[in-house]
Backbone as XML, in Angstrom:
<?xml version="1.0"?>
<chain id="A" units="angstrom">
  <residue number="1" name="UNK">
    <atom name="N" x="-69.570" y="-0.412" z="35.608"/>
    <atom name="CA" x="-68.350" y="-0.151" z="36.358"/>
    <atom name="C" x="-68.118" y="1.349" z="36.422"/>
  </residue>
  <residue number="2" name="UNK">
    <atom name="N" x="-67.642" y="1.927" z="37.649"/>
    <atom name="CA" x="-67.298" y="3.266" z="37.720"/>
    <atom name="C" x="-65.562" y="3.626" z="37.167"/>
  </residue>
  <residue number="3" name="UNK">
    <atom name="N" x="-65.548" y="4.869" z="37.002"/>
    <atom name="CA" x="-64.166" y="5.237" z="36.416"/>
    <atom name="C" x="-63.196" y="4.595" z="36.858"/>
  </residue>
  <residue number="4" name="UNK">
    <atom name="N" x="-62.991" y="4.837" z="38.150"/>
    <atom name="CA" x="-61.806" y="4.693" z="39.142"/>
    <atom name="C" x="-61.646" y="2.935" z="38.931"/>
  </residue>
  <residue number="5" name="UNK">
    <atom name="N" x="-62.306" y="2.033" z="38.558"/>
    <atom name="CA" x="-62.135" y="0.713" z="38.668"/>
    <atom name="C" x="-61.233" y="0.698" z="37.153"/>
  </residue>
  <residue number="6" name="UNK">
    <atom name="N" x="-62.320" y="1.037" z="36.512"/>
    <atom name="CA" x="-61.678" y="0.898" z="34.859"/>
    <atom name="C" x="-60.245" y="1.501" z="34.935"/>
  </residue>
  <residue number="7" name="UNK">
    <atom name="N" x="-60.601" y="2.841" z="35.398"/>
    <atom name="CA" x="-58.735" y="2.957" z="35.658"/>
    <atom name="C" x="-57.703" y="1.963" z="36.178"/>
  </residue>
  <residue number="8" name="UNK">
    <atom name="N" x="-58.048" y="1.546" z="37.286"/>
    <atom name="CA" x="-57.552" y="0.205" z="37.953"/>
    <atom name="C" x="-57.116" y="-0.407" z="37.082"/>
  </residue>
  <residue number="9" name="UNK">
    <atom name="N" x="-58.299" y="-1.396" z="36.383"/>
    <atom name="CA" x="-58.052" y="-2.138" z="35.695"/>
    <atom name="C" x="-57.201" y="-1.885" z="34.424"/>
  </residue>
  <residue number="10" name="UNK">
    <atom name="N" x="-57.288" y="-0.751" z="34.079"/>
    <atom name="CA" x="-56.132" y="-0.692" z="32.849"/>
    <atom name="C" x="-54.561" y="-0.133" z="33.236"/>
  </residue>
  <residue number="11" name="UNK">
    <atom name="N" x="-54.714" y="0.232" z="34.069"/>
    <atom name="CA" x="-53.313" y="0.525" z="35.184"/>
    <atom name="C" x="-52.565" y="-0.568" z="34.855"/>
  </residue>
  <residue number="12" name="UNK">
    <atom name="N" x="-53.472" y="-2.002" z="36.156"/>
    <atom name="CA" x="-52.640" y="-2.992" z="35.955"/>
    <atom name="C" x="-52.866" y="-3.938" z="34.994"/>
  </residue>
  <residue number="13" name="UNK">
    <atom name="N" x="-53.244" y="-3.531" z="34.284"/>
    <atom name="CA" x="-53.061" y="-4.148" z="32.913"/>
    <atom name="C" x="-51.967" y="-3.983" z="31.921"/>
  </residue>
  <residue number="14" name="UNK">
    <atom name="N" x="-52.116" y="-2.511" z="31.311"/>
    <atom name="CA" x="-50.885" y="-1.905" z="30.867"/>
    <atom name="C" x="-49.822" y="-1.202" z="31.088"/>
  </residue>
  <residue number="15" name="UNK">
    <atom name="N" x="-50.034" y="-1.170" z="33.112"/>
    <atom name="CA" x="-49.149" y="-0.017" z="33.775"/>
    <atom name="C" x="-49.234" y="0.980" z="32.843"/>
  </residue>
  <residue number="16" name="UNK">
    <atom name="N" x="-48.679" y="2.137" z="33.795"/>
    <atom name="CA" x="-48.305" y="3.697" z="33.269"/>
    <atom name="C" x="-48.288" y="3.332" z="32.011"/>
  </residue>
  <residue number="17" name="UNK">
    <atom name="N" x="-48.814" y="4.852" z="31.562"/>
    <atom name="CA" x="-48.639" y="5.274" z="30.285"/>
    <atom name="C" x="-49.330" y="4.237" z="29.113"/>
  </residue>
  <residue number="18" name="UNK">
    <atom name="N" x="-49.901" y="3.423" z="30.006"/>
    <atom name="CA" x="-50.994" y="2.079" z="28.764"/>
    <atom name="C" x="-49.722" y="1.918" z="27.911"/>
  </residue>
  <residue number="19" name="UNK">
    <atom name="N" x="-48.397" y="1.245" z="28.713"/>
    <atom name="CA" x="-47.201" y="0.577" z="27.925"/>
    <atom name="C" x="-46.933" y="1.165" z="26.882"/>
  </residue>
  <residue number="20" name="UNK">
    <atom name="N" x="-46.825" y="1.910" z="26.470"/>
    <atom name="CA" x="-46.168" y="2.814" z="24.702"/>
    <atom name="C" x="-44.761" y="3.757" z="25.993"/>
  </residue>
  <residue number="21" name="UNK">
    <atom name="N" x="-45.066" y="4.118" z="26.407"/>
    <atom name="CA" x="-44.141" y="4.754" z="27.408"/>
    <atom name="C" x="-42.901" y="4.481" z="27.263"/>
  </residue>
  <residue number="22" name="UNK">
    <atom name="N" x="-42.173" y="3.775" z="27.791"/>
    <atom name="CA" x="-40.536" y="3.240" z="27.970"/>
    <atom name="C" x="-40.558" y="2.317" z="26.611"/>
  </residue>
  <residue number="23" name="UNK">
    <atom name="N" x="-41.387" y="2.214" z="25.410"/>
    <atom name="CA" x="-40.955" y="1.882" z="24.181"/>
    <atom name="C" x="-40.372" y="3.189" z="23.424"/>
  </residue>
  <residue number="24" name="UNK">
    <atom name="N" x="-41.329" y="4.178" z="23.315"/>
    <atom name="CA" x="-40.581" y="5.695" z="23.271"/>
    <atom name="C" x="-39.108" y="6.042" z="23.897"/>
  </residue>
  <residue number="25" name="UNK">
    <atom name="N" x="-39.277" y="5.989" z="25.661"/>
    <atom name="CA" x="-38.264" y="5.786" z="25.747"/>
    <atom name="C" x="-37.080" y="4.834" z="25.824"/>
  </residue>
  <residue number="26" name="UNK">
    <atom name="N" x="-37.325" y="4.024" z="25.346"/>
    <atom name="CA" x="-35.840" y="3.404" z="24.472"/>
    <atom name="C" x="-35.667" y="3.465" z="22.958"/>
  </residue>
  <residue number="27" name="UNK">
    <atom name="N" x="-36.759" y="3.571" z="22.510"/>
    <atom name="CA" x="-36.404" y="4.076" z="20.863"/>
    <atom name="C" x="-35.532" y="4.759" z="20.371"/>
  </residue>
  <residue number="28" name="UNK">
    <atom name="N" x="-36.565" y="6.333" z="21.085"/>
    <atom name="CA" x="-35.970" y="7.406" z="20.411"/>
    <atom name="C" x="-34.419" y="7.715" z="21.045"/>
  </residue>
  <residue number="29" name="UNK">
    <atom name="N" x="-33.720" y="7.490" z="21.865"/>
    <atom name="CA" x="-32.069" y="7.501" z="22.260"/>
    <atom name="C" x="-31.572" y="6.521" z="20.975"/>
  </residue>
  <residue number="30" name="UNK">
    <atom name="N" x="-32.296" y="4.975" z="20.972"/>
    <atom name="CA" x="-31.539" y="4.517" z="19.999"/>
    <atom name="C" x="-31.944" y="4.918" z="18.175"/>
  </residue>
  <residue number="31" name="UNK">
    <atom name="N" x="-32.575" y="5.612" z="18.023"/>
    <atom name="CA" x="-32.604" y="5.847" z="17.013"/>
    <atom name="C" x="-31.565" y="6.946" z="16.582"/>
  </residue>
  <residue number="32" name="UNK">
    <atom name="N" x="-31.767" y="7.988" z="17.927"/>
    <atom name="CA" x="-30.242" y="9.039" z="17.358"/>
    <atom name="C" x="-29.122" y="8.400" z="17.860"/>
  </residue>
  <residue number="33" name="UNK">
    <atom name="N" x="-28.946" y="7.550" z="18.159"/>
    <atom name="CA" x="-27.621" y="6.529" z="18.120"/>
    <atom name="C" x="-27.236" y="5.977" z="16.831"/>
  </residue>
  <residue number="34" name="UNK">
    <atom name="N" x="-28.540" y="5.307" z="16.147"/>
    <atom name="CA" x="-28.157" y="4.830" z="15.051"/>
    <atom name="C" x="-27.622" y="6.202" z="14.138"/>
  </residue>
  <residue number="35" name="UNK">
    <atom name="N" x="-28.492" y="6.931" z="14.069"/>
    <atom name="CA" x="-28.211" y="8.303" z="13.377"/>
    <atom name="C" x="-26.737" y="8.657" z="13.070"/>
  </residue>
  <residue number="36" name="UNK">
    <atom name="N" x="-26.294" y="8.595" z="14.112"/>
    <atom name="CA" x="-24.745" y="9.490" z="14.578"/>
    <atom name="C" x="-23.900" y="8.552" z="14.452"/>
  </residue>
  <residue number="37" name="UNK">
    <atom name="N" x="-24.416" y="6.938" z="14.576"/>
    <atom name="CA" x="-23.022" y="5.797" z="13.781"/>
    <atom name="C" x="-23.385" y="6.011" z="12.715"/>
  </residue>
  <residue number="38" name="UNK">
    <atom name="N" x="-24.364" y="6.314" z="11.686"/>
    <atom name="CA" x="-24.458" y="6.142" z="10.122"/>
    <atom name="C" x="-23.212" y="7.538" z="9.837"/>
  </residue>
  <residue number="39" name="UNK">
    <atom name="N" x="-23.530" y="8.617" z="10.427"/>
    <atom name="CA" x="-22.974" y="9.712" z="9.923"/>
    <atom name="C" x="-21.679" y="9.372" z="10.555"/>
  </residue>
  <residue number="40" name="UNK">
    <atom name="N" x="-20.859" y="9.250" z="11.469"/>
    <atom name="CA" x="-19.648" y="8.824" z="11.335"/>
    <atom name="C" x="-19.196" y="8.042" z="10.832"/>
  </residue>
  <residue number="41" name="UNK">
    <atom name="N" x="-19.956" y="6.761" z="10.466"/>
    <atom name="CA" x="-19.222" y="5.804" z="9.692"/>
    <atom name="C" x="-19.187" y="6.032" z="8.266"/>
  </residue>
  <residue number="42" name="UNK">
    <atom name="N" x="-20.098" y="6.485" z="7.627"/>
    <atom name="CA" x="-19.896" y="7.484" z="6.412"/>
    <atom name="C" x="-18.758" y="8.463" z="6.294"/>
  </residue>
  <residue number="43" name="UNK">
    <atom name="N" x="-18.717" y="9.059" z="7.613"/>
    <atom name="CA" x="-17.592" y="10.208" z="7.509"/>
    <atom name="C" x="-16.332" y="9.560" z="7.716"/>
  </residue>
  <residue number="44" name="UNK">
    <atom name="N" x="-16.021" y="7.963" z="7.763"/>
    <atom name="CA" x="-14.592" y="7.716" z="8.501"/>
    <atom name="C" x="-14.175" y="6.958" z="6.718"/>
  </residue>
  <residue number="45" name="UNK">
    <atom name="N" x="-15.414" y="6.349" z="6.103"/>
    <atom name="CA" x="-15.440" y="5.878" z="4.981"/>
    <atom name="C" x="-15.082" y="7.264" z="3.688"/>
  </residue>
  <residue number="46" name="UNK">
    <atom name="N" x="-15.283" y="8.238" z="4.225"/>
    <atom name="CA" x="-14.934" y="9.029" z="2.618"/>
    <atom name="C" x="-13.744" y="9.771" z="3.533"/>
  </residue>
  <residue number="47" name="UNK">
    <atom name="N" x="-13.694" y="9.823" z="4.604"/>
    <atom name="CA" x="-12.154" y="10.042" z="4.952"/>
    <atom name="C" x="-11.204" y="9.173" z="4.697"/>
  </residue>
  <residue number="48" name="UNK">
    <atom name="N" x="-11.232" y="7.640" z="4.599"/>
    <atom name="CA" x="-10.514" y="6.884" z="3.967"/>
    <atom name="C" x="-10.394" y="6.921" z="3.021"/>
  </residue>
  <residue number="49" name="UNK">
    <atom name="N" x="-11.374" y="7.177" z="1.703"/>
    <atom name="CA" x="-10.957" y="6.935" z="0.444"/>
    <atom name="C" x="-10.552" y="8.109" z="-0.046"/>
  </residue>
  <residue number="50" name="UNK">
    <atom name="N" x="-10.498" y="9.423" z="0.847"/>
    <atom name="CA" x="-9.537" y="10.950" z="0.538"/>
    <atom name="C" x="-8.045" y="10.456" z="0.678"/>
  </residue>
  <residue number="51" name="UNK">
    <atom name="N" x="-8.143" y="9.613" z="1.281"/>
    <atom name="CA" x="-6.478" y="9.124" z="1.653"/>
    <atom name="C" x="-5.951" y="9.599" z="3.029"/>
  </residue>
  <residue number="52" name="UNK">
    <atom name="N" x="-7.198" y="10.154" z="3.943"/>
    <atom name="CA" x="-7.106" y="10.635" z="5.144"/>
    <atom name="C" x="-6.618" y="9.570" z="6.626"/>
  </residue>
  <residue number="53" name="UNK">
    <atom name="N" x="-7.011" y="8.382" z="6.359"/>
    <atom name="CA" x="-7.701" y="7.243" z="7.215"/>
    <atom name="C" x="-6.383" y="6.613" z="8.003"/>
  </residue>
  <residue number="54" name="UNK">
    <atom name="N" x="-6.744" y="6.122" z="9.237"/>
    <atom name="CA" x="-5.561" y="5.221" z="9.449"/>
    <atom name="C" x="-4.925" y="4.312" z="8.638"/>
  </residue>
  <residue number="55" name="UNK">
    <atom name="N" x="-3.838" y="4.568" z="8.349"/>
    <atom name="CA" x="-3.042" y="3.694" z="7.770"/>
    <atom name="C" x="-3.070" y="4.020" z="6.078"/>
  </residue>
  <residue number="56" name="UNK">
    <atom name="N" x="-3.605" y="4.687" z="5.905"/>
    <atom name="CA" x="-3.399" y="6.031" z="4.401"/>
    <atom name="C" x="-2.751" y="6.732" z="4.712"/>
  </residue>
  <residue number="57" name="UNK">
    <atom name="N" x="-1.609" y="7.137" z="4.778"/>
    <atom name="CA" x="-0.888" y="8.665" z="4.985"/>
    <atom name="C" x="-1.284" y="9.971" z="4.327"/>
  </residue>
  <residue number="58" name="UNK">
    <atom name="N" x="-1.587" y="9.311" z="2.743"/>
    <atom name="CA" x="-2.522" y="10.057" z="1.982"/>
    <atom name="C" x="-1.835" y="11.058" z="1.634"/>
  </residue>
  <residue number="59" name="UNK">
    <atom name="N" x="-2.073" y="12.664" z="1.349"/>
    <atom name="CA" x="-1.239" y="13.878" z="1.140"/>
    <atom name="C" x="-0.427" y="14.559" z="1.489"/>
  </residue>
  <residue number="60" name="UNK">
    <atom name="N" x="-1.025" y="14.431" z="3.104"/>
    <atom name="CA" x="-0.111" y="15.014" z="3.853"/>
    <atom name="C" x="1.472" y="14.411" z="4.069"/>
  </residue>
  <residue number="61" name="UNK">
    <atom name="N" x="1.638" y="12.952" z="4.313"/>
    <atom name="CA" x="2.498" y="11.943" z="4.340"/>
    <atom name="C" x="3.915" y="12.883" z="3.149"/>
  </residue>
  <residue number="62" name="UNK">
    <atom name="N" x="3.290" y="13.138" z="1.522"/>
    <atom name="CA" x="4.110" y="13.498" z="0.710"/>
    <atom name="C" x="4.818" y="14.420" z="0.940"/>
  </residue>
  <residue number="63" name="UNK">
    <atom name="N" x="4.220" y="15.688" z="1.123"/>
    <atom name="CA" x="4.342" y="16.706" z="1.664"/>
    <atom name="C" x="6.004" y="16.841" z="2.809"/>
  </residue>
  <residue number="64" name="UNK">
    <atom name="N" x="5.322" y="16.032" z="3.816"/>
    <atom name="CA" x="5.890" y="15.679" z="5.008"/>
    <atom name="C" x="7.585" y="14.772" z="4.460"/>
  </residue>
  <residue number="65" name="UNK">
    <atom name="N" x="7.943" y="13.996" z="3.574"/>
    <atom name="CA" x="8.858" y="13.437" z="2.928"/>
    <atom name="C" x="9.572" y="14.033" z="2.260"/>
  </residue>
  <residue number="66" name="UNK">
    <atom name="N" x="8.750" y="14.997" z="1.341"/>
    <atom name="CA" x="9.573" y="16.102" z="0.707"/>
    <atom name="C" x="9.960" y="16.955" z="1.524"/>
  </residue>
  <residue number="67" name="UNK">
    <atom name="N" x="9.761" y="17.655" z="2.871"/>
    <atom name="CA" x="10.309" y="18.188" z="3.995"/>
    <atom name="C" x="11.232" y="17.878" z="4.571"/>
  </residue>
  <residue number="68" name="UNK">
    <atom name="N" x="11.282" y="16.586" z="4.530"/>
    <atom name="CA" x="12.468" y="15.856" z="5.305"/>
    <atom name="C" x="13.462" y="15.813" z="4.130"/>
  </residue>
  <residue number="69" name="UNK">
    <atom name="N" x="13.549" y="15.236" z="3.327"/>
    <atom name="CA" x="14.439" y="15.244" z="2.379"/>
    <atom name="C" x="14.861" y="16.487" z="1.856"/>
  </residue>
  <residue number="70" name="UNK">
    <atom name="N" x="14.117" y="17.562" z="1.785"/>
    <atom name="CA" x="14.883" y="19.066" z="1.990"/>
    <atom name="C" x="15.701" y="19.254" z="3.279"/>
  </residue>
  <residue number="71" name="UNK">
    <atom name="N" x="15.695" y="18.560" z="4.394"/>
    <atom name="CA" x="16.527" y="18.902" z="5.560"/>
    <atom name="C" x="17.829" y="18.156" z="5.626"/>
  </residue>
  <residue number="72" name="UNK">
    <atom name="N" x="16.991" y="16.707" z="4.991"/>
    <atom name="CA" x="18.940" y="16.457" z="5.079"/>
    <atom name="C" x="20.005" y="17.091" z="3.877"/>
  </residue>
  <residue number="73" name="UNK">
    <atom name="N" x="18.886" y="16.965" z="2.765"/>
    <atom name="CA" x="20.066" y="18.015" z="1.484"/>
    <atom name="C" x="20.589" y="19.103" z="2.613"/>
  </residue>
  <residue number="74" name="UNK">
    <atom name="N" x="19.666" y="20.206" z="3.335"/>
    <atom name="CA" x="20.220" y="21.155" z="3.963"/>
    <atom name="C" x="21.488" y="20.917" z="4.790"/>
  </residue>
  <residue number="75" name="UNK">
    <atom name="N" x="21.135" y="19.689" z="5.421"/>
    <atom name="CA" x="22.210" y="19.467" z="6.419"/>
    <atom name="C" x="23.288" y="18.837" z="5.371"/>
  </residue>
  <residue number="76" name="UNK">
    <atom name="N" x="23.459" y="18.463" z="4.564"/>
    <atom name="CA" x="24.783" y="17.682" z="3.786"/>
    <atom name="C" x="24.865" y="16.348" z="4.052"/>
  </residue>
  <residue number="77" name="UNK">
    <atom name="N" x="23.391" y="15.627" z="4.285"/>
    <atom name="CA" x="23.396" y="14.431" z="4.320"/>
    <atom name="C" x="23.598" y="13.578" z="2.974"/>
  </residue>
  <residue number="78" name="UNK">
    <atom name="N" x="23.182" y="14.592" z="2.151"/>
    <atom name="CA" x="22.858" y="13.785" z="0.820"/>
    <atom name="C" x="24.019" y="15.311" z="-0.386"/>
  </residue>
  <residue number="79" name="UNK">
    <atom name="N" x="24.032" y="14.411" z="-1.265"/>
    <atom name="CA" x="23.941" y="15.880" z="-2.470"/>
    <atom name="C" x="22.610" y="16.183" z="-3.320"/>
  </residue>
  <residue number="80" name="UNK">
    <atom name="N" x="23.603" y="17.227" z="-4.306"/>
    <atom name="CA" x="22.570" y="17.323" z="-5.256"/>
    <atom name="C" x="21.440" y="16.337" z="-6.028"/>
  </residue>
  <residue number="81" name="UNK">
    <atom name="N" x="22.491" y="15.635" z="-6.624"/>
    <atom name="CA" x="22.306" y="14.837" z="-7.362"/>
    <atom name="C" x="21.107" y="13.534" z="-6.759"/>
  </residue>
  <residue number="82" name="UNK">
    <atom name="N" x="21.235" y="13.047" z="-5.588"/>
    <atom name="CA" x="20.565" y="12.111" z="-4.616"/>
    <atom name="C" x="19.295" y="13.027" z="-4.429"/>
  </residue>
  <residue number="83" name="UNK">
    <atom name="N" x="19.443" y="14.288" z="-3.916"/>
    <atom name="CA" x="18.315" y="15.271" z="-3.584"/>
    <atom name="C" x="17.545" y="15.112" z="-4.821"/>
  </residue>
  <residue number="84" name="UNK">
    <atom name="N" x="17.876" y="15.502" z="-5.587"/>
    <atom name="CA" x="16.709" y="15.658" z="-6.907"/>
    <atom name="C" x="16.103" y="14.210" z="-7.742"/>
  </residue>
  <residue number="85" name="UNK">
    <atom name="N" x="16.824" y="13.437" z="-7.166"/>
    <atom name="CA" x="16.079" y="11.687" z="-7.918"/>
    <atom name="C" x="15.410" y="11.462" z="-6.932"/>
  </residue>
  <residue number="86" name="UNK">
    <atom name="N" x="15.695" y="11.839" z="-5.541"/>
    <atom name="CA" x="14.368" y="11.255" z="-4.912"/>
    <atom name="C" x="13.348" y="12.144" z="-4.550"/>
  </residue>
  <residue number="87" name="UNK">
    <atom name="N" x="13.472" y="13.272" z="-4.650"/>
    <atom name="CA" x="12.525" y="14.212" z="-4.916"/>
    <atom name="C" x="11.333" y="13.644" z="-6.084"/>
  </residue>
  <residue number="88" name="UNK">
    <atom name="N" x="12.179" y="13.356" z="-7.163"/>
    <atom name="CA" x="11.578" y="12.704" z="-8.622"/>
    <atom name="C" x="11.014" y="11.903" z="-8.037"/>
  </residue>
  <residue number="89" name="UNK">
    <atom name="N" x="11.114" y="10.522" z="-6.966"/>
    <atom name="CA" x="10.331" y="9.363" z="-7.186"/>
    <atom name="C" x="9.221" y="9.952" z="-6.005"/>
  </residue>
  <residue number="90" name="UNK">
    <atom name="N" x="9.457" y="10.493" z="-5.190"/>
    <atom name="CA" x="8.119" y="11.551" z="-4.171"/>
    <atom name="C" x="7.187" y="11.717" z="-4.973"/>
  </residue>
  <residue number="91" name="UNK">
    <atom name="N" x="7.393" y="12.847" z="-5.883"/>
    <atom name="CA" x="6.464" y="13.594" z="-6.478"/>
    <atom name="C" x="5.539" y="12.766" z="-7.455"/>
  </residue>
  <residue number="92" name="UNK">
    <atom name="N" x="6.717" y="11.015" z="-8.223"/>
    <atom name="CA" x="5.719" y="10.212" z="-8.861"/>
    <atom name="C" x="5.092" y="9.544" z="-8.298"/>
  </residue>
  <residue number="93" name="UNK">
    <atom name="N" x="5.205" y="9.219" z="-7.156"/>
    <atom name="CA" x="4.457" y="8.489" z="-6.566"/>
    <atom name="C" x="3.141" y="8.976" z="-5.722"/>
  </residue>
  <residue number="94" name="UNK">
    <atom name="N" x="3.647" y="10.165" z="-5.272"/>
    <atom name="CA" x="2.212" y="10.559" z="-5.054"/>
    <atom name="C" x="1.338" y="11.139" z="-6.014"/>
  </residue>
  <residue number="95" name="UNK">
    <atom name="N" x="1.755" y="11.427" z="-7.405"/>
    <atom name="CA" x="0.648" y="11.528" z="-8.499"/>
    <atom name="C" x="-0.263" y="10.197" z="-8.603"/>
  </residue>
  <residue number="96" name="UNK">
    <atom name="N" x="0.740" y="8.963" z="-8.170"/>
    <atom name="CA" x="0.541" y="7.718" z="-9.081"/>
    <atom name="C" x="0.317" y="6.569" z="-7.585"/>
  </residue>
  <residue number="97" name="UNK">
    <atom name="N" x="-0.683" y="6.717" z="-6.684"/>
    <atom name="CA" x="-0.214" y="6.185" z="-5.613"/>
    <atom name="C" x="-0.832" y="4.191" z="-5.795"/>
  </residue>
  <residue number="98" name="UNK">
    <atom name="N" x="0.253" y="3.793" z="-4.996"/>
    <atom name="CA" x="-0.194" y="2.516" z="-5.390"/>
    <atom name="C" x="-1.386" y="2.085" z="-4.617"/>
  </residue>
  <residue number="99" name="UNK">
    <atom name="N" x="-2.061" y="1.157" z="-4.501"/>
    <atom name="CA" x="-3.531" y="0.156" z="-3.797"/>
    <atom name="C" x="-2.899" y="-0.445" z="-3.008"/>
  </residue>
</chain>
Protein backbone atom coordinates (compact mmCIF):
# COMPACT_ATOMS: atom_id res chain seq x y z
CA UNK A 1 0.00 0.00 0.00
CA UNK A 2 1.20 3.55 -0.75
CA UNK A 3 1.26 6.42 1.92
CA UNK A 4 -1.63 8.40 0.89
CA UNK A 5 -4.01 5.19 1.30
CA UNK A 6 -2.60 4.30 4.76
CA UNK A 7 -3.23 7.83 5.55
CA UNK A 8 -6.78 7.37 4.36
CA UNK A 9 -7.19 4.61 6.12
CA UNK A 10 -6.16 5.84 9.48
CA UNK A 11 -7.93 9.23 8.94
CA UNK A 12 -11.09 7.38 8.81
CA UNK A 13 -10.41 5.26 11.21
CA UNK A 14 -9.29 7.49 13.99
CA UNK A 15 -10.19 10.89 12.37
CA UNK A 16 -7.90 13.89 13.07
CA UNK A 17 -5.39 13.80 15.35
CA UNK A 18 -5.60 9.56 15.53
CA UNK A 19 -8.54 10.50 18.32
CA UNK A 20 -6.28 11.63 21.50
CA UNK A 21 -7.23 15.18 20.19
CA UNK A 22 -10.64 16.48 21.70
CA UNK A 23 -9.79 13.95 24.74
CA UNK A 24 -6.99 16.60 25.54
CA UNK A 25 -9.30 18.92 24.67
CA UNK A 26 -11.87 18.25 27.14
CA UNK A 27 -9.60 17.16 29.87
CA UNK A 28 -7.35 19.65 30.32
CA UNK A 29 -10.35 22.72 30.82
CA UNK A 30 -11.81 20.14 33.16
CA UNK A 31 -9.04 19.42 35.06
CA UNK A 32 -8.35 23.26 35.87
CA UNK A 33 -11.96 23.32 36.73
CA UNK A 34 -11.57 20.73 39.13
CA UNK A 35 -8.44 22.61 40.35
CA UNK A 36 -10.15 25.98 41.12
CA UNK A 37 -13.41 24.11 42.88
CA UNK A 38 -10.83 22.23 45.20
CA UNK A 39 -9.14 25.62 45.99
CA UNK A 40 -12.30 27.49 46.60
CA UNK A 41 -13.98 25.02 48.36
CA UNK A 42 -11.08 24.70 50.70
CA UNK A 43 -10.99 28.42 50.86
CA UNK A 44 -14.90 28.80 51.73
CA UNK A 45 -14.24 25.77 54.35
CA UNK A 46 -11.38 27.52 56.47
CA UNK A 47 -13.27 30.74 55.92
CA UNK A 48 -16.04 29.14 57.77
CA UNK A 49 -14.30 27.70 60.52
CA UNK A 50 -12.39 31.47 61.00
CA UNK A 51 -15.92 32.40 61.77
CA UNK A 52 -15.92 34.30 58.41
CA UNK A 53 -18.78 32.21 56.50
CA UNK A 54 -22.36 32.83 55.84
CA UNK A 55 -24.22 32.70 58.66
CA UNK A 56 -21.01 33.00 61.22
CA UNK A 57 -20.90 36.61 61.93
CA UNK A 58 -17.74 35.59 63.54
CA UNK A 59 -15.49 38.82 64.76
CA UNK A 60 -16.48 41.25 63.01
CA UNK A 61 -20.35 40.80 64.12
CA UNK A 62 -18.74 41.65 67.98
CA UNK A 63 -17.03 44.42 67.15
CA UNK A 64 -20.03 45.77 65.18
CA UNK A 65 -22.49 45.26 68.62
CA UNK A 66 -20.15 46.84 70.76
CA UNK A 67 -20.48 49.91 68.27
CA UNK A 68 -23.91 50.00 68.41
CA UNK A 69 -24.31 49.76 71.97
CA UNK A 70 -21.75 52.63 72.35
CA UNK A 71 -24.29 54.74 70.21
CA UNK A 72 -27.22 54.29 72.01
CA UNK A 73 -25.34 54.86 75.58
CA UNK A 74 -24.25 58.05 73.42
CA UNK A 75 -27.61 58.89 72.47
CA UNK A 76 -29.29 58.27 76.15
CA UNK A 77 -30.95 55.29 75.11
CA UNK A 78 -29.66 53.30 77.82
CA UNK A 79 -27.50 54.33 81.08
CA UNK A 80 -24.55 53.58 82.64
CA UNK A 81 -25.26 50.92 84.40
CA UNK A 82 -27.25 48.85 81.28
CA UNK A 83 -24.14 50.09 79.07
CA UNK A 84 -21.57 48.26 81.01
CA UNK A 85 -23.55 44.68 81.72
CA UNK A 86 -24.07 44.36 78.28
CA UNK A 87 -20.92 45.36 77.17
CA UNK A 88 -19.90 42.44 79.88
CA UNK A 89 -22.07 39.77 78.15
CA UNK A 90 -20.47 41.03 74.33
CA UNK A 91 -17.13 40.70 75.31
CA UNK A 92 -18.07 37.01 77.09
CA UNK A 93 -19.46 35.79 74.55
CA UNK A 94 -17.31 36.42 71.99
CA UNK A 95 -14.31 34.99 74.03
CA UNK A 96 -16.66 31.99 74.64
CA UNK A 97 -18.70 31.62 71.38
CA UNK A 98 -21.35 29.08 71.37
CA UNK A 99 -21.68 25.91 68.36
Amino acid sequence: MNTIALTAAALAWHGPGFGFGWIFFVLIPLFWIAIIALIVGLGRRRWARAGWGPGHPGRWASRSAEVTLAERFAQGDIDEKEYRARLEVLRASAQHPTV
